[in-house]
DRENDO-1510 file (C-alpha; in Angstrom, 1 decimal, always signed):
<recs>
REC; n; res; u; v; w
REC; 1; UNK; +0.0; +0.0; +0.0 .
REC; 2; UNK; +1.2; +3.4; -1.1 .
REC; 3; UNK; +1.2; +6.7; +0.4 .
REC; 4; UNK; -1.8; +8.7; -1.1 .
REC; 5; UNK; -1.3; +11.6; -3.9 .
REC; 6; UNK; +2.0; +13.7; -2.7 .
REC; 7; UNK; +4.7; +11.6; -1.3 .
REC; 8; UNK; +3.4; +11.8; +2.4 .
REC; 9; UNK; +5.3; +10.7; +5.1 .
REC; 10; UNK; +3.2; +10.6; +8.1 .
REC; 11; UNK; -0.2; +11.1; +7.5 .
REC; 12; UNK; -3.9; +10.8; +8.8 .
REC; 13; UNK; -6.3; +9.6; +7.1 .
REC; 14; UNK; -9.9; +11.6; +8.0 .
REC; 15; UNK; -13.3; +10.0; +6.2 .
REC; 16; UNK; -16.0; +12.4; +6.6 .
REC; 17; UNK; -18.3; +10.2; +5.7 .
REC; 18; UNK; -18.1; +8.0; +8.2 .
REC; 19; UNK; -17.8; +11.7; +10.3 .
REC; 20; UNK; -21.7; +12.4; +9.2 .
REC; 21; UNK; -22.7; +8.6; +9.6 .
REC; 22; UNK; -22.2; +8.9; +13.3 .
REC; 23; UNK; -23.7; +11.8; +13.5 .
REC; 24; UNK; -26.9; +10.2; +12.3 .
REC; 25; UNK; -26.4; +7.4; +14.4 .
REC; 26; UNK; -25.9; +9.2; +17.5 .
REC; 27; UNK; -28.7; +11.4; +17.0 .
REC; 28; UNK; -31.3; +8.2; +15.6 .
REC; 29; UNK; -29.8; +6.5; +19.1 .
REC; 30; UNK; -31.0; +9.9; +21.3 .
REC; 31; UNK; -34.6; +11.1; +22.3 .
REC; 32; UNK; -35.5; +12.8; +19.8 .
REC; 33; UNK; -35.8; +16.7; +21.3 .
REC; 34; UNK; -32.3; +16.8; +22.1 .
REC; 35; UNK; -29.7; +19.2; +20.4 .
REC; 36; UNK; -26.5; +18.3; +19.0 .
REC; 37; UNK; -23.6; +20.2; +20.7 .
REC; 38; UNK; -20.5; +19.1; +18.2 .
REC; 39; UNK; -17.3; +19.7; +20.3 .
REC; 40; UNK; -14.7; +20.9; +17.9 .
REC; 41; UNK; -12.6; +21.8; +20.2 .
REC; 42; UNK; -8.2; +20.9; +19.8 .
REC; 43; UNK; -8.9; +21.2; +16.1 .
REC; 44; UNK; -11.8; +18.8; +16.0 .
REC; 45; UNK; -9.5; +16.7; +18.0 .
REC; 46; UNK; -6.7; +16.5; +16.2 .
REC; 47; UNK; -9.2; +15.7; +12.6 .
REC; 48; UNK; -9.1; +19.7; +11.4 .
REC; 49; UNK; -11.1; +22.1; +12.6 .
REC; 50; UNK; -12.2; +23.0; +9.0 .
REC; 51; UNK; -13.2; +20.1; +7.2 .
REC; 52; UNK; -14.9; +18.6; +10.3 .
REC; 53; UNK; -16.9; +21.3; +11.3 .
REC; 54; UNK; -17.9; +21.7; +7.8 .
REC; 55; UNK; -19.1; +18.4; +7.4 .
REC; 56; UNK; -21.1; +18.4; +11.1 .
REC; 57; UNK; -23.0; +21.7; +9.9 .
REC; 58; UNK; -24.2; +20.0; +6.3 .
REC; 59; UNK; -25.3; +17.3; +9.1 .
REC; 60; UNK; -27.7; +18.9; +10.5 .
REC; 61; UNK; -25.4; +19.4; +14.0 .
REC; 62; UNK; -27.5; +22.1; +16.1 .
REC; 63; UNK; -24.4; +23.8; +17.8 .
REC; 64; UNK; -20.7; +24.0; +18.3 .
REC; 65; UNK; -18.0; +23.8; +21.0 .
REC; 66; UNK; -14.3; +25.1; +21.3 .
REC; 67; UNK; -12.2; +25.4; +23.8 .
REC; 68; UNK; -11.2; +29.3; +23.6 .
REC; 69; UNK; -11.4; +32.3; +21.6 .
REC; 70; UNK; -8.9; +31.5; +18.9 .
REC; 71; UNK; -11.0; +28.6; +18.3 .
REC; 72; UNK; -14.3; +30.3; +18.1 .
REC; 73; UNK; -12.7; +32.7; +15.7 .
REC; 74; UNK; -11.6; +30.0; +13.2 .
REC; 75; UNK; -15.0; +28.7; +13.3 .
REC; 76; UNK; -16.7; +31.9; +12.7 .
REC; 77; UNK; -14.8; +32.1; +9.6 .
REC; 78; UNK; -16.0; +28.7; +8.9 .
REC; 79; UNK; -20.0; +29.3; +9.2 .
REC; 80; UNK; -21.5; +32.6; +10.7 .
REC; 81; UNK; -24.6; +31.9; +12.9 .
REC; 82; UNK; -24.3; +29.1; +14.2 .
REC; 83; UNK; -24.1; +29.1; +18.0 .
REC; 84; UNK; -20.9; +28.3; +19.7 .
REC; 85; UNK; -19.9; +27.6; +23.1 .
REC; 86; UNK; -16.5; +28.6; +24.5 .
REC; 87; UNK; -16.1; +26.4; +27.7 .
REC; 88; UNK; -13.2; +27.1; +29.1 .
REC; 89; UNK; -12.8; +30.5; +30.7 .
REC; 90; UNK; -11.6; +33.1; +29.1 .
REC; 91; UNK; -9.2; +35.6; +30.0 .
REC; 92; UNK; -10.3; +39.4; +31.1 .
REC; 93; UNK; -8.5; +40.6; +27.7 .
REC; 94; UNK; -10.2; +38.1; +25.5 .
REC; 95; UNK; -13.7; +39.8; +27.1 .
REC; 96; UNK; -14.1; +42.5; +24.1 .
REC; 97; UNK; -13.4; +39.8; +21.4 .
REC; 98; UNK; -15.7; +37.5; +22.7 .
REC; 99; UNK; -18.9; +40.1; +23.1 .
REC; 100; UNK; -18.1; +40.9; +19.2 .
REC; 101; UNK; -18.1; +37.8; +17.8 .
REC; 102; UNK; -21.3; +37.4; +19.7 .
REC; 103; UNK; -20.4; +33.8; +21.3 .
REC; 104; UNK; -21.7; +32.0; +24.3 .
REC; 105; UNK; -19.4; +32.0; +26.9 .
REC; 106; UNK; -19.9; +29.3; +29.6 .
REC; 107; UNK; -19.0; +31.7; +33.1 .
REC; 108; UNK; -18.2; +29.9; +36.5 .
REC; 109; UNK; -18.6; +32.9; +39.0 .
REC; 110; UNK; -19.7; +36.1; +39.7 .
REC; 111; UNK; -16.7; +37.9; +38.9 .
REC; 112; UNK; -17.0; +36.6; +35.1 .
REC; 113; UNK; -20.9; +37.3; +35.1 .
REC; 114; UNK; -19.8; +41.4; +36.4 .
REC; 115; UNK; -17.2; +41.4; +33.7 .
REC; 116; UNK; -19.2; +40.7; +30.6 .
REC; 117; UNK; -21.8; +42.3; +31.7 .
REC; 118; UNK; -20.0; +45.4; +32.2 .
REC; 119; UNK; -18.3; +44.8; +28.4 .
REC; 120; UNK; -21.8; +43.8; +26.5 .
REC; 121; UNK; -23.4; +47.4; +28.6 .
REC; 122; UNK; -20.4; +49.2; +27.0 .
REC; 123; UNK; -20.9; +47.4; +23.4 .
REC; 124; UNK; -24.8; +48.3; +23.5 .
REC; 125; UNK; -25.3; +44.5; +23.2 .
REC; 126; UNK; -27.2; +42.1; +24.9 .
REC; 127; UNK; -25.2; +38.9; +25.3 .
REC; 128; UNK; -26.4; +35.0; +25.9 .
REC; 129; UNK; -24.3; +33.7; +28.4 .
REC; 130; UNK; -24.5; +29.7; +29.7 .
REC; 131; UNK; -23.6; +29.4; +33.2 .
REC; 132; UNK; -21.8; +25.9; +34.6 .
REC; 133; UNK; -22.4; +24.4; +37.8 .
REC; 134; UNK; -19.9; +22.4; +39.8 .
REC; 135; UNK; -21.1; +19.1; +40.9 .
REC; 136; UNK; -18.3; +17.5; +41.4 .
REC; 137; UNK; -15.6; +18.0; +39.1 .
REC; 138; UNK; -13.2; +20.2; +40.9 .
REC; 139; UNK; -12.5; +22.4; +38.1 .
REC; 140; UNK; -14.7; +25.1; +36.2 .
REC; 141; UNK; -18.1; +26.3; +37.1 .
REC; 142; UNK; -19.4; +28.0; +40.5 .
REC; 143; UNK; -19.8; +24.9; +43.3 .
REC; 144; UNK; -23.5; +23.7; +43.2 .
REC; 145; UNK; -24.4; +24.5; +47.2 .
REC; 146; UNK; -23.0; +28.5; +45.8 .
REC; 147; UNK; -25.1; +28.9; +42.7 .
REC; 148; UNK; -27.8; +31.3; +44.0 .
REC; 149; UNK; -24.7; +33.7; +44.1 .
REC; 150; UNK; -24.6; +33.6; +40.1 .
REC; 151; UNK; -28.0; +33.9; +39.6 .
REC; 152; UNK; -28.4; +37.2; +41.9 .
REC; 153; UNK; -25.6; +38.9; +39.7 .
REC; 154; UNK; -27.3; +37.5; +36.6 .
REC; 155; UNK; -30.5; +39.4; +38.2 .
REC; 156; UNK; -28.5; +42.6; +38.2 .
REC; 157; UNK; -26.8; +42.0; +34.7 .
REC; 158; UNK; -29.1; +43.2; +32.1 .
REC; 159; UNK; -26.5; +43.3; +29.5 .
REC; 160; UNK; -26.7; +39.5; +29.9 .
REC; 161; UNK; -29.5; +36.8; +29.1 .
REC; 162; UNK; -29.7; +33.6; +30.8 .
REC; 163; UNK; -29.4; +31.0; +27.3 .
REC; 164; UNK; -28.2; +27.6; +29.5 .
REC; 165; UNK; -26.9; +26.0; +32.1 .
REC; 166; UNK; -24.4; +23.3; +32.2 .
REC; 167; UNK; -22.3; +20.9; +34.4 .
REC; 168; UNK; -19.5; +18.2; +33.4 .
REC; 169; UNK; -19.2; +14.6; +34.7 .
REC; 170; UNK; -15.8; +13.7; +35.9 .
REC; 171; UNK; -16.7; +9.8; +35.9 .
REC; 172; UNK; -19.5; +8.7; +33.4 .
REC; 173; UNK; -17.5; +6.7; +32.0 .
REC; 174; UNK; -16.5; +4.7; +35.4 .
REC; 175; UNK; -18.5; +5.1; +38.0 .
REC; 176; UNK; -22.4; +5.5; +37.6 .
REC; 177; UNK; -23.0; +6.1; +40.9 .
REC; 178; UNK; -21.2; +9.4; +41.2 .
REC; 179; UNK; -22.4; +10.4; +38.1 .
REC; 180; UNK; -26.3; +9.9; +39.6 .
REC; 181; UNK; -24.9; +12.1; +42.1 .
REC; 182; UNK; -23.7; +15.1; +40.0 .
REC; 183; UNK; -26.7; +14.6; +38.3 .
REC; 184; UNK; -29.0; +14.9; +41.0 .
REC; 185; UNK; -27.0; +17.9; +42.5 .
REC; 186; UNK; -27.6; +19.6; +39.0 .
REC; 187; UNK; -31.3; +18.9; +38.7 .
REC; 188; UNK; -31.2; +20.5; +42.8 .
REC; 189; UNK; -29.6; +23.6; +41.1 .
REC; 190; UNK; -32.0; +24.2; +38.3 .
REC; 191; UNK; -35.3; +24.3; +40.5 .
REC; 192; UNK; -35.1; +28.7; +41.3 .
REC; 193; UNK; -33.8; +29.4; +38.2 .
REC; 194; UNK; -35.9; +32.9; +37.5 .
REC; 195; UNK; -37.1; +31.5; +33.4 .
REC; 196; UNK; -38.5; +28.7; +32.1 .
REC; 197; UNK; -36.4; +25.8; +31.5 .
REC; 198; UNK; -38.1; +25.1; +28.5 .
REC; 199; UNK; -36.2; +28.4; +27.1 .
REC; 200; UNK; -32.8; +27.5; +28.3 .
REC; 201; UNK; -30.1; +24.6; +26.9 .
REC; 202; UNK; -29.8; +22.3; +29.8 .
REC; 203; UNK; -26.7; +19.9; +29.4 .
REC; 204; UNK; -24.7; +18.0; +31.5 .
REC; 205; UNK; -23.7; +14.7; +29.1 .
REC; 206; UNK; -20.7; +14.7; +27.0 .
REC; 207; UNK; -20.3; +10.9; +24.9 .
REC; 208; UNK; -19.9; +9.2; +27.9 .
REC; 209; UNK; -22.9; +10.3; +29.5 .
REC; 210; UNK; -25.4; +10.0; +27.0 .
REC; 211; UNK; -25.0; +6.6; +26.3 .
REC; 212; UNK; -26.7; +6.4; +30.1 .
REC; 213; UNK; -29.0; +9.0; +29.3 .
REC; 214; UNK; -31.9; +9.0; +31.9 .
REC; 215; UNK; -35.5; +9.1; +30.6 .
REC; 216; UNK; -37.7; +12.2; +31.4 .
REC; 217; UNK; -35.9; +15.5; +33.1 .
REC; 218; UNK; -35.4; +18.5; +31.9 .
REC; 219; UNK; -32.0; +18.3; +29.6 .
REC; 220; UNK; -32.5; +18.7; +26.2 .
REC; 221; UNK; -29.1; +18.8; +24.7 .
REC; 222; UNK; -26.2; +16.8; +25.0 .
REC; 223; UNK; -22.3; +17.7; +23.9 .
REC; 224; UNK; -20.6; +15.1; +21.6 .
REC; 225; UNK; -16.9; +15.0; +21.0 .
REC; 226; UNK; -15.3; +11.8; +21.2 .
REC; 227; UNK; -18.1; +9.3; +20.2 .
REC; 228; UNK; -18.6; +11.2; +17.0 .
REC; 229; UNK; -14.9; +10.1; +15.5 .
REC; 230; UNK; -15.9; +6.7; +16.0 .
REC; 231; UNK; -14.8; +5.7; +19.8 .
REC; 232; UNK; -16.8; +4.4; +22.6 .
REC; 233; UNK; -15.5; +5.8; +26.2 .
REC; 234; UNK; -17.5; +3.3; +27.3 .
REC; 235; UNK; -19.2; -0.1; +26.9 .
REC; 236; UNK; -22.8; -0.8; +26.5 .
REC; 237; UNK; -25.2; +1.6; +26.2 .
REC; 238; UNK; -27.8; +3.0; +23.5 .
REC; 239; UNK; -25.1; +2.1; +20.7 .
REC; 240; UNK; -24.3; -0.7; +19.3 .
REC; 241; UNK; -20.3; -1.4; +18.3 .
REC; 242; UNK; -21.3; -1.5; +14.8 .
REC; 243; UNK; -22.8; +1.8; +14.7 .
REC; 244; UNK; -20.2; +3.9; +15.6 .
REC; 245; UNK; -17.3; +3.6; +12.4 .
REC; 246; UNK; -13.4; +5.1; +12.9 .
REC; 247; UNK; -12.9; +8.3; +11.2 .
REC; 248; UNK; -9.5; +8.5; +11.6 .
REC; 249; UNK; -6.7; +6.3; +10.2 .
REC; 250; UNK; -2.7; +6.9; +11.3 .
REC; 251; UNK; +0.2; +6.0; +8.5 .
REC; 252; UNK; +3.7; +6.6; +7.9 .
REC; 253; UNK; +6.2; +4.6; +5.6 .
REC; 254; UNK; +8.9; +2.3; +5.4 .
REC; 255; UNK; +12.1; +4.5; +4.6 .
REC; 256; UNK; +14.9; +1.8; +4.9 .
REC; 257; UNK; +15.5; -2.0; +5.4 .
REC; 258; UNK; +18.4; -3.5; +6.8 .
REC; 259; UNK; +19.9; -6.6; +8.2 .
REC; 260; UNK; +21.6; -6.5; +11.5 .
REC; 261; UNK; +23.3; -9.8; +13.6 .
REC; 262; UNK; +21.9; -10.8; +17.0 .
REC; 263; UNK; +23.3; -8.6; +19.9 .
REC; 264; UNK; +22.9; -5.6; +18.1 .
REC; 265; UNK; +21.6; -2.6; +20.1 .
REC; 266; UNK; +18.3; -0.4; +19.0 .
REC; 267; UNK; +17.3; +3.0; +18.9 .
REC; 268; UNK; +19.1; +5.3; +21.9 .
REC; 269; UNK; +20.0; +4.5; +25.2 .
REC; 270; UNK; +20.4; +0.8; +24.0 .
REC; 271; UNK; +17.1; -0.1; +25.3 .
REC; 272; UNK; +16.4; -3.3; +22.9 .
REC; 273; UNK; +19.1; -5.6; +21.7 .
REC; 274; UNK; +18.2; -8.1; +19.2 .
REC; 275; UNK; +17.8; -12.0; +19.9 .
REC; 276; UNK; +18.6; -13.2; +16.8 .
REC; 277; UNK; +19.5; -12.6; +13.3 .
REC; 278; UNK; +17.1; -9.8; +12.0 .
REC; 279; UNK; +15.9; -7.7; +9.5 .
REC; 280; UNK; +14.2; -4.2; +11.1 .
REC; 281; UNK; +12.8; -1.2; +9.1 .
REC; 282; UNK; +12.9; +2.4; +9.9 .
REC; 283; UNK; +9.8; +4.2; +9.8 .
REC; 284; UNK; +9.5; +7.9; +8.3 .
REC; 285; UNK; +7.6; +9.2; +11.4 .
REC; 286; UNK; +8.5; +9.8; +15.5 .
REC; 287; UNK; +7.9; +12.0; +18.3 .
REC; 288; UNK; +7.5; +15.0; +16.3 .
REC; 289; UNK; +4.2; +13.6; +14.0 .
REC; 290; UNK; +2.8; +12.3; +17.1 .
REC; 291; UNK; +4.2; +9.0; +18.1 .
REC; 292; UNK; +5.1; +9.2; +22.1 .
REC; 293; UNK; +8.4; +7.6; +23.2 .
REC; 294; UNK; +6.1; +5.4; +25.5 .
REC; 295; UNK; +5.5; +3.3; +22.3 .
REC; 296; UNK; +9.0; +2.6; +22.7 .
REC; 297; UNK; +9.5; -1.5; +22.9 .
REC; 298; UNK; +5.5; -1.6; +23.3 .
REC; 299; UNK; +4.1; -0.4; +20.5 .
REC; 300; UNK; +2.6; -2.9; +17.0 .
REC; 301; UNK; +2.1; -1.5; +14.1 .
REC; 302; UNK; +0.6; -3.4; +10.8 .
REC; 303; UNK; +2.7; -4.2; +7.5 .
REC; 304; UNK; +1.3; -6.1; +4.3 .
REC; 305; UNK; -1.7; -6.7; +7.3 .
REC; 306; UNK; +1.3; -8.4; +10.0 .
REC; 307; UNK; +1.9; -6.9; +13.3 .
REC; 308; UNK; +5.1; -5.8; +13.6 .
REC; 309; UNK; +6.7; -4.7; +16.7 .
REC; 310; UNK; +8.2; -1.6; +17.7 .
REC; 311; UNK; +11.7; -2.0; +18.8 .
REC; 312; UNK; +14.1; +0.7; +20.5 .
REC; 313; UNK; +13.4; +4.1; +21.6 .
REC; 314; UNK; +11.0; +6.1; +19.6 .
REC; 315; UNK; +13.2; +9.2; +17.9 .
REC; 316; UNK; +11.7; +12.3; +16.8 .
REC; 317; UNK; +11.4; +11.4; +13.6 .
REC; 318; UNK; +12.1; +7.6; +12.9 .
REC; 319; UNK; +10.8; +5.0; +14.8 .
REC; 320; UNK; +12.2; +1.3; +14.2 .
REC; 321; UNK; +10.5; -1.9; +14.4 .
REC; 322; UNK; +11.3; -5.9; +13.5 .
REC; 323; UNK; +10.1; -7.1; +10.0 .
REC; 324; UNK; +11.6; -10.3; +9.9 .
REC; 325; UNK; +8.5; -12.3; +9.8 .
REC; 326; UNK; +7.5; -10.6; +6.8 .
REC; 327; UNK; +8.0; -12.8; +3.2 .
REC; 328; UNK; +9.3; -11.6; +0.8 .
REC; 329; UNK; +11.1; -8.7; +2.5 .
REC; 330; UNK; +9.5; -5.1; +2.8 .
REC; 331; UNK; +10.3; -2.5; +0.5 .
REC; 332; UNK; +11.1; +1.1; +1.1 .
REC; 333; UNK; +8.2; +3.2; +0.9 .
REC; 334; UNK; +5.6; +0.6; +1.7 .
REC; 335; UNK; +3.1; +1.8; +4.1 .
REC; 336; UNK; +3.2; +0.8; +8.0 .
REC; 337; UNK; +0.0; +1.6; +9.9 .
REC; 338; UNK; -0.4; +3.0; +13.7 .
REC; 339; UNK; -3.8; +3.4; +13.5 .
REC; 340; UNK; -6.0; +1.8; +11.2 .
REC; 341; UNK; -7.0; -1.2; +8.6 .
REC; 342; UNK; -4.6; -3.4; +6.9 .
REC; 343; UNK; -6.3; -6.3; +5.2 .
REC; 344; UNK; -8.3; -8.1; +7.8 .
REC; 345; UNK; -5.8; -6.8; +10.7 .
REC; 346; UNK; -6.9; -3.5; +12.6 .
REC; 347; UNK; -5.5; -1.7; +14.6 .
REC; 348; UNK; -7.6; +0.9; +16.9 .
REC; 349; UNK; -7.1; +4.2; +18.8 .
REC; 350; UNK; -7.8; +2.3; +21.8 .
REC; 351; UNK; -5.0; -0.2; +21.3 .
REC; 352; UNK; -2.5; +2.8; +20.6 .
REC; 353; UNK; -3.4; +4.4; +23.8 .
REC; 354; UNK; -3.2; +1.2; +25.9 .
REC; 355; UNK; +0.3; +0.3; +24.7 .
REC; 356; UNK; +1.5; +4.1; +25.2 .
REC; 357; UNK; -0.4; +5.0; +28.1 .
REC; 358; UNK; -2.3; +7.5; +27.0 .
REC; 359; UNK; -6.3; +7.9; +26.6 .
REC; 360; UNK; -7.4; +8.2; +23.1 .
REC; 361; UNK; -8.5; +11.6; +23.2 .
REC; 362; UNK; -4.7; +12.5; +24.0 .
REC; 363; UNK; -3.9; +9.9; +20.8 .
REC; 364; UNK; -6.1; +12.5; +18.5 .
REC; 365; UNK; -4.6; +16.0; +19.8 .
REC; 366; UNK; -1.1; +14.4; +20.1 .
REC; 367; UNK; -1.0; +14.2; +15.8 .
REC; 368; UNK; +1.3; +17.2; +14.7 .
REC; 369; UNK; +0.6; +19.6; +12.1 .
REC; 370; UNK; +3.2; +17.4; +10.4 .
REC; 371; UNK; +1.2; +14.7; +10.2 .
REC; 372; UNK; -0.5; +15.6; +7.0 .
REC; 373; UNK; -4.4; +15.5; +7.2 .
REC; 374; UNK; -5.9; +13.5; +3.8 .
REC; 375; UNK; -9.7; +13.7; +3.6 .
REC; 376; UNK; -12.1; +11.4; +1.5 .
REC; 377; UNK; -15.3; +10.1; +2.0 .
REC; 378; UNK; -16.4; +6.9; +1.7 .
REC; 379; UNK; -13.0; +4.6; +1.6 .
REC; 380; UNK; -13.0; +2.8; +5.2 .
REC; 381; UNK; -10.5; +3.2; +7.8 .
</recs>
């Protein structure tokens, strides 16, 4: 198998298609009155903020999420109008920026609800806000037992309109019981909110929460960013395994073949010696495309459909591993895949992040901007 068009030497391979068939899986899977919050945020994970988003708006996707400004800006240029949430907070200087480009930003306390509302008074604007609710995450949002505080300095913020209310589950992919918890201190939260609910966006489930979605309640949107590139955070659930297709595929080549006698050392720091008699290849990708020196003497990674192992340290921009199983002999500039199909032999996200001890959202946002991003549509993965 050949690198695609240009003579690529670590690349990703991103199917769209399969993008928009999760999509409609995901959303045939959910009650039907719930919105679709995409979260784009990392550049789409790592899959390019452009062609992803893009793809998620022709798919009838309800809303957006990023992580900060920049972000938001690149997606305004992308669509205008569609809503987006900024979730993380954002700094007192980004304040102006955000009131123009007429986001949503999701505020955590008081002092955030004073500040924009002193910025959208001075801009003549009104401005939806969402506000986020601690329930047991330890990081943003105002701490659930405290959130009568935020909604008296909403009261006296009419600059601002109340558009949602949010909170985000630390464990809902591990421990249920917490979750029921978190949820429960939401729903406490929401009771003297001064609107309807029925005219805000309530959410609290990311991918691993709605595939526990509870029946009834008031939340009626949920915020997708994993599960929509085709990976489960956790098992069991509304969706099925074959449902949910990869969109991302990770490749580099073969840039050398050699034959080295047993005893010889690997890779620096001399951290594999060979056994026996080999032949090893050196691959055209390391560190800097986004292969972690944890792969180092862990790794696999699939040849003519073979596993392969990785042997030796991970370099910043070679990794080696043994081909001496393979018959006839590997050529330079065959394919090797880290993520992906290779005849009837896969190899998933998940496996990558087990061998290098990382999750697989890390695995996605760890691909470098040299890892070249090749989009198609219906080819799988």
């Amino acid at each position: 198998m050949r690198a695609p068009g240009e003579q690529l030497r670590a690349w990703a391979r991103v199917n769209l298609g399969a993008l928009e068939r999760n999509l409609r899986a995901i959303r045939a899977a959910m009650p039907a009155h719930l919105r679709y919050i995409g979260v784009v945020k990392a550049n789409a994970y790592g899959h390019g903020l452009a062609p992803v988003v893009t793809r998620l708006m022709r798919s009838e996707a309800d809303a957006f999420a990023v992580a900060n400004l920049d972000e938001a800006s690149r997606l305004r240029e992308v669509g205008e109008g569609w809503p987006i949430l900024v979730l993380s907070a954002l700094l007192p200087e980004e304040i102006p920026e955000a009131c123009r480009l007429g986001v949503l930003p999701v505020l955590s306390s008081p002092e955030e609800v004073r500040a924009f509302a002193a910025e959208a008074a001075r801009q003549g604007i009104t401005l939806p806000v969402h506000l986020k609710i601690d329930t047991g995450m330890g990081r943003l949002g105002i701490w659930y037992s405290r959130f009568p505080e935020m909604l008296r300095e909403m009261e006296r913020a009419p600059a601002l309109r109340l558009a949602g209310v949010c909170t985000h589950f630390s464990s809902a992919d591990s421990d249920p019981a917490f979750t029921r918890l978190q949820r429960e201190r939401f729903l406490g939260c929401l009771r003297p909110l001064p609107v309807p609910m029925t005219s805000l966006l309530l959410h609290a489930d990311n991918s691993a929460g709605v595939e526990s979605f509870p029946d009834g309640g008031p939340f009626n949107a949920v915020r997708i960013g994993l599960l929509q590139f085709g990976v489960r955070p956790r098992p069991g659930g509304l969706l099925q395994p074959r449902d949910i297709e990869p969109v991302l595929s990770f490749h580099s080549r073969i840039g050398l073949v050699k034959e080295l006698p047993a005893g010889t050392p690997i890779s620096y720091g001399q951290t594999y010696r060979l056994r026996k008699d080999s032949r090893i290849a050196v691959l055209t990708a390391g560190y800097a495309d986004g292969l972690p020196t944890s792969l180092s003497n862990r790794g696999e990674v699939l040849v003519r459909g073979r596993r392969c192992a990785v042997i030796g340290r991970v370099t910043m921009d070679q990794t080696i591993i043994d081909v001496s199983a393979l018959s006839p002999s590997p050529e330079t500039g065959e394919t090797a895949t880290f993520i992906g199909w290779e005849g009837t032999e896969r190899l998933t996200v998940s496996d990558f992040a087990r061998a290098s001890g990382q999750v697989e959202w890390e695995v996605f946002c760890s691909l470098s901007a040299r890892t070249k991003r090749v989009y198609h549509t219906d080819t799988a993965v």
